[in-house]
N, C-alpha and C positions, 0 to 999 in steps of 0.2 A: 625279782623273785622267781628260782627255776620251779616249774611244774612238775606238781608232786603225785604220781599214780597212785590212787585211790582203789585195790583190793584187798578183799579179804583178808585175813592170815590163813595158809594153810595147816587144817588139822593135823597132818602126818608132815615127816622129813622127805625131802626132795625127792628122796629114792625108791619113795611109793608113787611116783608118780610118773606117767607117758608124756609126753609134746607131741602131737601131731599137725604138723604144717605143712602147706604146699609152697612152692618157692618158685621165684622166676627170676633168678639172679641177672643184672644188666647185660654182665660178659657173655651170658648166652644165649639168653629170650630178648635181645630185642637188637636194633642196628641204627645208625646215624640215618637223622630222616630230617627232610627239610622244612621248613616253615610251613609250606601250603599241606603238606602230610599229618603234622600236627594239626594245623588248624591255629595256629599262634596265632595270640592278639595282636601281636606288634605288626605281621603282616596282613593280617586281614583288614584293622582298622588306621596304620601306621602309628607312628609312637613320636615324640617326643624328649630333648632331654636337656637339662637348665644345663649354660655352657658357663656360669660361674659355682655351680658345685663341683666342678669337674676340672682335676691338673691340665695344667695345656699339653701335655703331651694325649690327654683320651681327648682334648677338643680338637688337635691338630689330627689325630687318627679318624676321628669321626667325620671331618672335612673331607679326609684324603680316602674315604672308603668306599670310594666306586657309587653309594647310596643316595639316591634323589633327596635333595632336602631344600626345606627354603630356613633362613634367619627371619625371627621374629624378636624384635623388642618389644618387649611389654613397658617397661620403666627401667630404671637405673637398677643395675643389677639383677634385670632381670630378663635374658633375654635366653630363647630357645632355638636350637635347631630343631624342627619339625619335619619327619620321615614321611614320604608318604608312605602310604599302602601299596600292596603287591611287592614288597621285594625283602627277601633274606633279613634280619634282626640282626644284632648284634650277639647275641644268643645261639643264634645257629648250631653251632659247632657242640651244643649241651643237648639238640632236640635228640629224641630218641622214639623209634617205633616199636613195637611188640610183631616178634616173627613170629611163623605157626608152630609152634613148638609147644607143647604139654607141658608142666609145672614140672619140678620135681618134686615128690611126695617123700615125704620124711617122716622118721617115729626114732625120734629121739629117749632115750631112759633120760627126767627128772624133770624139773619147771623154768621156771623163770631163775629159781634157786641156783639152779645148775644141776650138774651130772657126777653126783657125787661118787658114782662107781665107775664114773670114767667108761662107760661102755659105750660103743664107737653106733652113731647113728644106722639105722638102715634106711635105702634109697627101695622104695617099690618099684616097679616100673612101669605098670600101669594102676590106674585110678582104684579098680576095683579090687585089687588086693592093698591098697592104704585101708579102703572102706573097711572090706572085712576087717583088719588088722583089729581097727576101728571097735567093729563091733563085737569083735571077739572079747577085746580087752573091757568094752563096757560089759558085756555080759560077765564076766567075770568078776567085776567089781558087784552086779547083781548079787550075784552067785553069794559071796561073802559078805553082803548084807546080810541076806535072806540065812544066815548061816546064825549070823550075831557076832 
């Protein structure tokens, strides 16, 4: 059964509405980082991996991959190779670090709904004009309560 998000319904149509988000897209805010960088479990603790769930072409690569390991049979059909710790995961190539780079600050027109007027995001550039954007536009929303 897919997970089903549980909010409200919006009182008003999309186009009454702002998104304001900060963003840290991978392609820009972050870089290929090693095991010991993250902090991976596989390397800190070593890891493990059953050599009968696995085609013989990932148990022949997992042999031939430079990586410390010893066989362990458990029982019949069950037997592991066992990595130690301190060296590269098989994962490696997915780690990723966070550069010092700032969000991009966004203020999108409409919700989750969409953008039904099609009008094209603005990027802030710094933090403090997102905020005010921020506060302008809740103030304004005050504004027309306070009106009725």
């Amino acid at each position: 059964m897919p997970f089903e998000l549980s909010r409200p319904q919006p009182l008003m149509g999309a186009a009454a509405y702002k998104t304001y988000e900060m963003q840290a897209p991978l392609s820009t805010h972050f870089r290929p980082a090693t095991c010991a960088e993250v902090k991976c479990p596989h390397y800190l603790n070593g890891w493990r991996v059953h050599v009968e769930a696995l085609t013989d072409d990932l148990v022949k690569a997992a042999r031939q991959s430079g990586r410390r390991y010893r066989e362990e049979h458990v029982a019949e059909g069950q037997t592991y190779l066992v990595f130690e710790a301190g060296q590269s995961c098989f994962r490696v190539s997915q780690h990723r670090a966070r550069i010092d780079r700032p969000p991009l600050y966004i203020v999108r027109d409409g919700d989750f709904r969409g953008n039904p007027r099609g009008t094209r995001a603005r990027l802030h550039q710094r933090a403090q004009d997102w905020v005010e954007d921020f506060a302008t536009h809740q103030q304004a929303i005050a504004d027309q309560i306070e009106k009725g």
